[in-house]
RODO-2510 file (C-alpha; in nm, 4 decimals, decimal comma):
residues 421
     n   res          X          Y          Z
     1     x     0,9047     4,6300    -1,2888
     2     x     0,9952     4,4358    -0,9959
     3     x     0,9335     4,0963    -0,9099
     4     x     0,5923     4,1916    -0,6640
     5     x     0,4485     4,3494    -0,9640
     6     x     0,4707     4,0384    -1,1551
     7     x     0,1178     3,8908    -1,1984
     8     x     0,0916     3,5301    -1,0264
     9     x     0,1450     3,2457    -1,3226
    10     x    -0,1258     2,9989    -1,4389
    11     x    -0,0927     2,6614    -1,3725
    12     x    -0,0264     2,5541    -1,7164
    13     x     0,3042     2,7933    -1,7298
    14     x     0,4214     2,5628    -1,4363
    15     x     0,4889     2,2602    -1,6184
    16     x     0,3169     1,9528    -1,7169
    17     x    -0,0719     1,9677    -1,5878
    18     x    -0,1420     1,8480    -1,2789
    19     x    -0,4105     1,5968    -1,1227
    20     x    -0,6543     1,8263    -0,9207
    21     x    -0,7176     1,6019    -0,5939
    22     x    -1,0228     1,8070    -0,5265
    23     x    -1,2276     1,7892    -0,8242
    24     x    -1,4460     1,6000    -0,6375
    25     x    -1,5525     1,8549    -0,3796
    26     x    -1,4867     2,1983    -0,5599
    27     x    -1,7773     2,3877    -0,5495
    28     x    -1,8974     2,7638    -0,6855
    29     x    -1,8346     3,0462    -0,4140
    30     x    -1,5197     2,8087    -0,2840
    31     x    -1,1575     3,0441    -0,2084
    32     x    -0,9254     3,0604    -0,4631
    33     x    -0,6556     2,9575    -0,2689
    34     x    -0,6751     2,5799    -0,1404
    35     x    -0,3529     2,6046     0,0985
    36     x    -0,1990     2,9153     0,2462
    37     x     0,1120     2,9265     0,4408
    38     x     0,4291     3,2090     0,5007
    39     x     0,7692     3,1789     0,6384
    40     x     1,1194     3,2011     0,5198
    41     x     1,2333     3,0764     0,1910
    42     x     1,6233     2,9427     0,2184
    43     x     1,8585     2,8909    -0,0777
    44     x     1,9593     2,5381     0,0528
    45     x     2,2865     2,4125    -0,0741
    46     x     2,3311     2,0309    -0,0307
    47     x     2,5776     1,7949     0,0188
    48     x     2,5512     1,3818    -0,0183
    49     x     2,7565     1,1024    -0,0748
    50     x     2,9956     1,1564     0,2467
    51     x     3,0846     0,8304     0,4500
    52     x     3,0567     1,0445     0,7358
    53     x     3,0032     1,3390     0,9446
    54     x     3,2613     1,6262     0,8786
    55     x     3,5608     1,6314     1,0878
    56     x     3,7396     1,8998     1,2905
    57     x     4,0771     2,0401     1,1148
    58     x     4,0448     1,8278     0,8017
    59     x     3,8376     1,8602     0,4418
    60     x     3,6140     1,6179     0,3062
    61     x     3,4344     1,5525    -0,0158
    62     x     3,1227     1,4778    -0,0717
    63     x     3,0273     1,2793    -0,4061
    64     x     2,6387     1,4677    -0,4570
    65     x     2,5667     1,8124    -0,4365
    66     x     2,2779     2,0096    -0,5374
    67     x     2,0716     2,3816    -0,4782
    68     x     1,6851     2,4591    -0,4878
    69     x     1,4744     2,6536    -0,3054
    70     x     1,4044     2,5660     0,0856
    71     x     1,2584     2,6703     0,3998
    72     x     0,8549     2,7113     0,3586
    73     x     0,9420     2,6321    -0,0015
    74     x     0,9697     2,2827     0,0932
    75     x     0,5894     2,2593     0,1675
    76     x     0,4568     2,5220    -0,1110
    77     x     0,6402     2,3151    -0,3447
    78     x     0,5351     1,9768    -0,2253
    79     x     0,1881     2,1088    -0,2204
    80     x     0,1657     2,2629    -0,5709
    81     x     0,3160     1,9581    -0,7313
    82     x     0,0132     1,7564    -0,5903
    83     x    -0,2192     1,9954    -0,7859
    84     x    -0,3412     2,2173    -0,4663
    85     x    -0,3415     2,6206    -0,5125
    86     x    -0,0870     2,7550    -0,2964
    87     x    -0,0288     3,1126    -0,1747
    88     x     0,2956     3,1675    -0,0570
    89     x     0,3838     3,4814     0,1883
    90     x     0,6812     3,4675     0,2191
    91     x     1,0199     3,7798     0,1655
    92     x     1,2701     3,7455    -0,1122
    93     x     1,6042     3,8570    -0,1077
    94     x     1,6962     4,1182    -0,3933
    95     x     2,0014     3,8914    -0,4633
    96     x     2,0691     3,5998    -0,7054
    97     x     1,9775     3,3629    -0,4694
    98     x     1,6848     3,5315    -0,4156
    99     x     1,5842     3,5771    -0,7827
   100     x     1,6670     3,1960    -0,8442
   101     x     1,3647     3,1062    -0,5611
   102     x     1,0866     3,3347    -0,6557
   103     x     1,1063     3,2154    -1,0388
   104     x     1,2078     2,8735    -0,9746
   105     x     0,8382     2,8949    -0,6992
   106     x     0,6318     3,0852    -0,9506
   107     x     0,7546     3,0180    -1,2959
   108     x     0,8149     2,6922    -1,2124
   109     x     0,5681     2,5508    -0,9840
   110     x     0,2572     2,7885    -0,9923
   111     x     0,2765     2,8955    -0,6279
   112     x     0,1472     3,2433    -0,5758
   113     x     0,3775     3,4897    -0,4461
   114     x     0,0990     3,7751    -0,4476
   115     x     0,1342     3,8184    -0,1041
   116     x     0,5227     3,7625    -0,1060
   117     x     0,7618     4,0799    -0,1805
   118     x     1,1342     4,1328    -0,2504
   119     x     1,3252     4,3341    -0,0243
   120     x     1,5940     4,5834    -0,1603
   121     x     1,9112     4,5136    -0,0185
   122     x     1,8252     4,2083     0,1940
   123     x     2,0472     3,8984     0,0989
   124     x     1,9129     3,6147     0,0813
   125     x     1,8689     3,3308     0,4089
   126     x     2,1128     3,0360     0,3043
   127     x     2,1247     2,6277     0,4547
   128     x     2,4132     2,4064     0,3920
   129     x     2,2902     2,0472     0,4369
   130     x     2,5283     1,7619     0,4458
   131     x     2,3522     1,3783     0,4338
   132     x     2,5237     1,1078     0,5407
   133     x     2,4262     0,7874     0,6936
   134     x     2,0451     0,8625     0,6442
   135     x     2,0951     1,1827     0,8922
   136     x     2,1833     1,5137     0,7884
   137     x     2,3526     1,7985     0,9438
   138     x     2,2706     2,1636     0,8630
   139     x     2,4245     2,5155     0,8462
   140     x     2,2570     2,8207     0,8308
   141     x     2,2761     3,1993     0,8146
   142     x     2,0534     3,5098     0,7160
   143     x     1,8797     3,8199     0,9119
   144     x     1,5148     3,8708     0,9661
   145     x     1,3392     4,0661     0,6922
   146     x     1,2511     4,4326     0,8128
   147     x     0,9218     4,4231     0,9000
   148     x     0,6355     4,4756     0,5942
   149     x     0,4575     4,7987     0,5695
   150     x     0,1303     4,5841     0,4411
   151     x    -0,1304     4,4973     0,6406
   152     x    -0,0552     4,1251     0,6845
   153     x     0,2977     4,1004     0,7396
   154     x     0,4853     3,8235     0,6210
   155     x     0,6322     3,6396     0,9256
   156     x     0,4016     3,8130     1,2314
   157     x     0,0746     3,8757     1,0342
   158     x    -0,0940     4,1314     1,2515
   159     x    -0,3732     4,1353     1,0034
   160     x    -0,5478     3,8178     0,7900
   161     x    -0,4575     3,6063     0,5452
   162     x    -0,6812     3,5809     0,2111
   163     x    -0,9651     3,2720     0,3148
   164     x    -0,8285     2,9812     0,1855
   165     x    -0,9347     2,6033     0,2144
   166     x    -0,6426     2,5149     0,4596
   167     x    -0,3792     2,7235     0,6047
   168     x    -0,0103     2,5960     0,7574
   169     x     0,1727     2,6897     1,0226
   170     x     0,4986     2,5860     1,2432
   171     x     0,4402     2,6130     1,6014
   172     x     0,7023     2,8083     1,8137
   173     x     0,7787     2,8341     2,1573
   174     x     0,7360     3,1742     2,2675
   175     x     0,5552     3,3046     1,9985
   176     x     0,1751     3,3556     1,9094
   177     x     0,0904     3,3534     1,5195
   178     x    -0,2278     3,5609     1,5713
   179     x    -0,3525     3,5350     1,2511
   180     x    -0,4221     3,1525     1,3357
   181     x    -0,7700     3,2736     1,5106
   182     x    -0,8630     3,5053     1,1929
   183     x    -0,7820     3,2027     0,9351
   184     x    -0,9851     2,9977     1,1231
   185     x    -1,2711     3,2069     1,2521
   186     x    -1,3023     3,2086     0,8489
   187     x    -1,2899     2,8703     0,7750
   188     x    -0,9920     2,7831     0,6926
   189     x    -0,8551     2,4636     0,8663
   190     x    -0,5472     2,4835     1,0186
   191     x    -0,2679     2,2112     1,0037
   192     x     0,0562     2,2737     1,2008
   193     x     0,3892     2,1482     1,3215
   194     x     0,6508     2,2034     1,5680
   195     x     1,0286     2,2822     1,5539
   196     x     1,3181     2,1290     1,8031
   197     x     1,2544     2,3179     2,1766
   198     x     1,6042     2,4584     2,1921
   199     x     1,4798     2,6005     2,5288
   200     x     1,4940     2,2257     2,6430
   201     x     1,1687     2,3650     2,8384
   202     x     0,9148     2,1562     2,6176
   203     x     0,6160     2,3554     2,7960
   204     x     0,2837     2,2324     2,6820
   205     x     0,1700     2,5346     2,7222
   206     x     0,3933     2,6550     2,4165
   207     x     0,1174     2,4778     2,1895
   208     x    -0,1590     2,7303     2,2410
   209     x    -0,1904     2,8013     1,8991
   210     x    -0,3314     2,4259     1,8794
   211     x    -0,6769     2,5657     2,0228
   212     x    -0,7174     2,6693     1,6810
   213     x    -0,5913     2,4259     1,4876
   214     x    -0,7804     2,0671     1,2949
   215     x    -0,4262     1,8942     1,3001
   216     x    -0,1036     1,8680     1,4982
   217     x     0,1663     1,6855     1,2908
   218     x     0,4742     1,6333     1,5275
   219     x     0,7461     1,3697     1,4935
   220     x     0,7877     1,1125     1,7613
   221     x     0,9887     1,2663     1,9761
   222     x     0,8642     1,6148     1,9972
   223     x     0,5865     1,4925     2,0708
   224     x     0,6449     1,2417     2,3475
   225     x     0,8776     1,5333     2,4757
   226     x     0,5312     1,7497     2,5175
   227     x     0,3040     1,4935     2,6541
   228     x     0,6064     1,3269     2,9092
   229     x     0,5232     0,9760     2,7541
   230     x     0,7337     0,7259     2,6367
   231     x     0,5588     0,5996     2,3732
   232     x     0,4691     0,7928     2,0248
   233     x     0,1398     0,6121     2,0133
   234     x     0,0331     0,7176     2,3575
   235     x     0,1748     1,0701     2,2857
   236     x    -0,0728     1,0969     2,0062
   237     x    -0,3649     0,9891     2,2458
   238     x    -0,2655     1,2446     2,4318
   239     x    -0,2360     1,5331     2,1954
   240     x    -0,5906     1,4098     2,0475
   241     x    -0,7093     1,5729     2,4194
   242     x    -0,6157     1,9484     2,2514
   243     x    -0,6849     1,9135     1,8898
   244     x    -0,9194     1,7341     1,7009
   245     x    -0,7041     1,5371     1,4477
   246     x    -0,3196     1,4245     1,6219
   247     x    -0,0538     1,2676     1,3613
   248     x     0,2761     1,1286     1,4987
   249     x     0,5905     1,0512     1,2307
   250     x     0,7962     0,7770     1,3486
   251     x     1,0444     0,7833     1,0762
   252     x     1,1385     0,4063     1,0119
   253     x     0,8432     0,2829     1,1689
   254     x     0,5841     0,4905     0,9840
   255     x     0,3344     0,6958     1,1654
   256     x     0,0134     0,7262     1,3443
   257     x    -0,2730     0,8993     1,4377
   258     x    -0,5604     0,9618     1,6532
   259     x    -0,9096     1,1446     1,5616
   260     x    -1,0134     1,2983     1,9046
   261     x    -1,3664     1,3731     1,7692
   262     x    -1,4668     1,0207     1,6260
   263     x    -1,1912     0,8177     1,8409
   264     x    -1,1063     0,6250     1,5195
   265     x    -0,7085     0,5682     1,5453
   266     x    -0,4586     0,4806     1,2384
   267     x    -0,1371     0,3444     1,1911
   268     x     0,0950     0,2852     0,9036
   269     x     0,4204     0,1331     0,8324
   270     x     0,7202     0,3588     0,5954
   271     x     0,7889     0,2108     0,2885
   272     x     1,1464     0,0887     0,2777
   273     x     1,3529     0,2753     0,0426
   274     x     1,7675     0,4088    -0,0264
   275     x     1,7660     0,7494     0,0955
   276     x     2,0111     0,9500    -0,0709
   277     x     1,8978     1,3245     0,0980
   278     x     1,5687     1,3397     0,3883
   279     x     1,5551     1,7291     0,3882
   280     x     1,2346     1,8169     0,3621
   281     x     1,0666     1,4744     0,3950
   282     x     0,8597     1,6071     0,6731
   283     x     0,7027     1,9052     0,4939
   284     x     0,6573     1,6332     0,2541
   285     x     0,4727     1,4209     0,4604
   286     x     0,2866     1,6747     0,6029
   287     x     0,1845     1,8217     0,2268
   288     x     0,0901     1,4510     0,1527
   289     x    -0,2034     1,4187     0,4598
   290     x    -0,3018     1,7860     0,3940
   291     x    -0,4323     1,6762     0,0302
   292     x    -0,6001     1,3625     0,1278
   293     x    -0,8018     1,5625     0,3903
   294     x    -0,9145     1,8154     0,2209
   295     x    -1,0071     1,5550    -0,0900
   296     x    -1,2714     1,3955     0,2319
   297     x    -1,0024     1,0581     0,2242
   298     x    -1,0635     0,7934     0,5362
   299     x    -0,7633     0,8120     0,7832
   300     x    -0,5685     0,5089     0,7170
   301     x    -0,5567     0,6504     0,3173
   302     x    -0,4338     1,0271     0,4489
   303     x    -0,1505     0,8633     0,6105
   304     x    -0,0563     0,6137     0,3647
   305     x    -0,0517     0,8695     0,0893
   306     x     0,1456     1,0808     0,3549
   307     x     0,4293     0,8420     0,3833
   308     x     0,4021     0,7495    -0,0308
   309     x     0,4805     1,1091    -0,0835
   310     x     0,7525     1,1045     0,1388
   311     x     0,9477     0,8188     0,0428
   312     x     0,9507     0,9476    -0,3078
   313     x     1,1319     1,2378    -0,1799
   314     x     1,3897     1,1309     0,0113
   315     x     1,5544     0,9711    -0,3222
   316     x     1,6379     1,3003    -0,4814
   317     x     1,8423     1,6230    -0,3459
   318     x     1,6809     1,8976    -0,1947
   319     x     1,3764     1,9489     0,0358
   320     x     1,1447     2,1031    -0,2161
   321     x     1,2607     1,9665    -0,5607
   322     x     1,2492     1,6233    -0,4168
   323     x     0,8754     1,6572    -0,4380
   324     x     0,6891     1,3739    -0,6299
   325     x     0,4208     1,5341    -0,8721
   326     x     0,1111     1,2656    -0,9476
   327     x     0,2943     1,1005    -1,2507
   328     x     0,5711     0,9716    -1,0405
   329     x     0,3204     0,8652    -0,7614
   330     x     0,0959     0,6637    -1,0495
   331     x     0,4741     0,5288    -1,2318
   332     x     0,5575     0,3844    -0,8829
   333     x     0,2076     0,2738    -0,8612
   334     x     0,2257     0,0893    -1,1809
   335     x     0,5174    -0,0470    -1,0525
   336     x     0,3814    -0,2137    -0,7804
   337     x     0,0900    -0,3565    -1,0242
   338     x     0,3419    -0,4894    -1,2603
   339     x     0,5556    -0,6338    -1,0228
   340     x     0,2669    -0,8278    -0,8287
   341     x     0,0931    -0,9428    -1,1323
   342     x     0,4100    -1,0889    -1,2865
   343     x     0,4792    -1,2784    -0,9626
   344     x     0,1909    -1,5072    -1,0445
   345     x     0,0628    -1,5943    -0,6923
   346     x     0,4019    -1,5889    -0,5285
   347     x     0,6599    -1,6785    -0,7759
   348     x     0,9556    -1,5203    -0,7926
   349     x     0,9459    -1,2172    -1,0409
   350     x     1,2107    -1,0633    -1,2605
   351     x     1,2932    -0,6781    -1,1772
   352     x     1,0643    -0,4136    -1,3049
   353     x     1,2341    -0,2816    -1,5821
   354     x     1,3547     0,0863    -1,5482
   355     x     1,0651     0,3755    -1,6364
   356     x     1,1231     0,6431    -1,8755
   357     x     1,3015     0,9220    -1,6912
   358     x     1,3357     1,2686    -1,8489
   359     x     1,6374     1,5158    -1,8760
   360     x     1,4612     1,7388    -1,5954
   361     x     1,3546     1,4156    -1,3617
   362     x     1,6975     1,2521    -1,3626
   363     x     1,9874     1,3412    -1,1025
   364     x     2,2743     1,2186    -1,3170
   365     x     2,3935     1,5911    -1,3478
   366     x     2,4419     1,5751    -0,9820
   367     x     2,5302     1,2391    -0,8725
   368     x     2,6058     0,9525    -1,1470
   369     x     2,3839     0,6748    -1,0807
   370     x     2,0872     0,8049    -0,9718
   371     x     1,7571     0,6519    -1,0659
   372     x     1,3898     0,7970    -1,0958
   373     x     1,2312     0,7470    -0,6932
   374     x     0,9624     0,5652    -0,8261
   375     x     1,1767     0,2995    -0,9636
   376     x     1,3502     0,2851    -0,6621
   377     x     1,0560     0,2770    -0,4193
   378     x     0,9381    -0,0376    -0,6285
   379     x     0,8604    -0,3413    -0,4237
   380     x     1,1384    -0,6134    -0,3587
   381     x     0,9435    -0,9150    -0,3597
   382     x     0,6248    -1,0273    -0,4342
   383     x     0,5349    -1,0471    -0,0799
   384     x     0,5693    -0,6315    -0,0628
   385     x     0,4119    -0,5739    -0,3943
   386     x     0,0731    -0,7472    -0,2601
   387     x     0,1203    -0,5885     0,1064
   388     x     0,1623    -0,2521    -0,1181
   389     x    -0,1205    -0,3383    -0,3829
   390     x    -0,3647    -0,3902    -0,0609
   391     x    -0,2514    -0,0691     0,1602
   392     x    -0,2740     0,1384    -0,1697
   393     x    -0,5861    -0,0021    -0,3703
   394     x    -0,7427     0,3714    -0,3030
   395     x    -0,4782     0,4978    -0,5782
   396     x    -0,6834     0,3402    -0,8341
   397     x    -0,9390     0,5642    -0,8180
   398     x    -0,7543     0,8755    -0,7944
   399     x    -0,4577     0,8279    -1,0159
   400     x    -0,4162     0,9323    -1,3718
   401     x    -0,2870     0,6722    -1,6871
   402     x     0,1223     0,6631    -1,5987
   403     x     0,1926     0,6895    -1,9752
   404     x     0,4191     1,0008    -1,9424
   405     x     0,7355     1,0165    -1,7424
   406     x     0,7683     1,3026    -1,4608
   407     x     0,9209     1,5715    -1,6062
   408     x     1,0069     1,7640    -1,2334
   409     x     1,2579     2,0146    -1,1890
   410     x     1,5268     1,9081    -0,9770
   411     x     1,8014     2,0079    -0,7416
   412     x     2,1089     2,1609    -0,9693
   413     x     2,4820     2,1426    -0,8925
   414     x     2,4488     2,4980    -0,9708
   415     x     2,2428     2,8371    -1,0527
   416     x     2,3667     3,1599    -1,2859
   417     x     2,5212     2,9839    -1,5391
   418     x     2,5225     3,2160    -1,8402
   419     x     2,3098     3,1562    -2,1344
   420     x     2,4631     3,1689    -2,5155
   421     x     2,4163     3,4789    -2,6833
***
């Protein structure tokens, strides 16, 4: 029996249960699937620890490394862990690397991969990622997957997608995703993004597909590089003109947004944090602000959350294993309580001392001194923990009891390793 055959898992054989964010607003006769999204799923291979950027003619070594699934895996994964049911269409290489992503997706995160299928003699897409000096620099190879004899077709989807709640999708210029107007002629709302313009053309009219879309989530400067403005805020002002909800990352700075329908604008600073590896803090990000809107959460929430989510991430290897699940969001959370409440009105307060970390959360195995994210995300001084305890007071009413530590899969040094007989 091959892998397609393989019945999608339950949520409980993915791990420790999950917080569902949209309890609140489930209702009978609602789709089964709360987020669906396709692409290409990457073994990415990562590098951290180097001083610096590789140089030409000589060898360096880097003091991190790890492997986990990547590509559209980043997203599925980051959604999943934040207790949203995600259908993943995505093709599989019939390879070891390919075998390593589809269990370490369904087995062990829940996604469905009904929809995804593993091609015979197709090798899997690979990334190399190298992080250094909060940047990163990737290498990458693969061939497209022959094109799907099914209906709805993996990367071009001539045909529909299942209905779903929300549907995501990566803007690119030159090519129409036609299945956008299906999705959302049945219902589905449609968050997207936007890759680099390698064209250099950055033609507004490339972001058609927005016309059906209820959010455009670029970064700062693909998106002032659409709207010819200088400024990310007045970018998103502008992009609020052609779809109804515009977000704009600004990495250090945070992001912001604009709701064209209502006119209500947000904004956001990033939570200061060590960043050991930022693949994948996007999809992250993006993951983040799709749960908050479908759970009906105000703006200013939706991108707070979004940046929370994020910042977690970018403290462990790998762009979908980096993925906080809700018991590191309410650990860090109860860090920020702690650390506030010991402070005493301003005082200065001793360091939170170190949560619980598991044998599954912790990164030792792949760089020695790593610590769980949200220990590391916790607030400096008292003045942060009470800036944090105000921006975040919505958690309180969403988060479970952090009694248990995460227990996440992470990024490993490496995959095969025999088992004992």
């Amino acid at each position: 029996m091959s892998r397609r055959d393989v019945p999608p898992p339950t949520r409980q054989s993915a791990g420790p249960p999950v917080l569902d964010p949209l309890a609140a607003v489930r209702a009978d006769g609602d789709p089964r699937t709360d987020v669906f999204l396709t692409g290409t799923v990457f073994l990415d291979i990562i590098f951290t620890g180097l001083d610096t950027a590789p140089v030409r003619g000589t060898e360096s070594w880097a003091r991190g490394m790890g492997s986990s699934p990547g590509g559209v895996a980043n997203m599925a994964t980051a959604l999943a862990r934040l207790g949203l049911h995600t259908s993943l269409a995505a093709a599989f290489g019939d390879d070891m690397y390919g075998e390593y992503c589809w269990d370490a997706l369904a087995q062990g995160e829940g996604i469905d991969l009904s929809l995804s299928r593993t091609v015979p003699g197709w090798h899997s897409p690979v990334t190399v990622s190298m992080a250094y000096e909060g940047e990163r620099t990737m290498v990458s190879h693969g061939h497209e997957a022959p094109p799907s004899e099914a209906a709805f077709d993996s990367r071009h989807a001539p045909g529909c997608p299942p209905p779903s709640r929300a549907c995501v999708t990566s803007l690119v210029p030159g090519r129409r995703e036609e299945w956008l107007g299906c999705a959302a002629g049945r219902g589905s709302r449609i968050f997207a993004d936007v890759g680099w313009d390698d064209t250099g053309r950055w033609d507004p009219a490339d972001l058609a597909g927005l016309e059906h879309c209820e959010a455009f989530l670029p970064n700062a400067e693909e998106a002032m590089r659409y709207t010819r403005t200088d400024c990310p805020r007045a970018a998103a002002r502008k992009l609020a003109e052609r779809v109804p909800l515009a977000v704009v990352t600004m990495g250090a700075e945070g992001a912001c947004a604009v709701d064209g329908r209502t006119g209500e604008s947000a904004e956001v600073p990033a939570i200061t944090v060590e960043e050991l590896d930022p693949t994948g803090a996007g999809d992250v990000f993006v993951a983040g602000f799709i749960t908050g809107t479908l759970a009906g959460w105000p703006l200013t929430d939706r991108l707070s959350f979004a940046g929370l989510t994020a910042a977690l991430s970018v403290q462990e290897f790998g762009g979908s294993l980096s993925a906080p699940g809700w018991a590191e969001i309410a650990c860090w959370w109860q860090q920020v309580r702690d650390f506030e409440r010991r402070a005493g009105g301003g005082a200065a307060a001793p360091a939170a001392p170190p949560l619980p970390v598991g044998p599954a959360t912790s990164a030792a195995s792949v760089l020695p001194g790593a610590q769980d994210p949200a220990v590391a995300a916790a607030p400096a001084t008292p003045a942060a923990a009470a800036r944090l305890r105000h921006r975040y007071a919505f958690l309180d009413t969403v988060l479970p009891t952090a009694d248990q530590p995460s227990q996440l899969a992470r990024a490993v040094p490496t995959i095969g390793f025999r088992r004992p007989a």
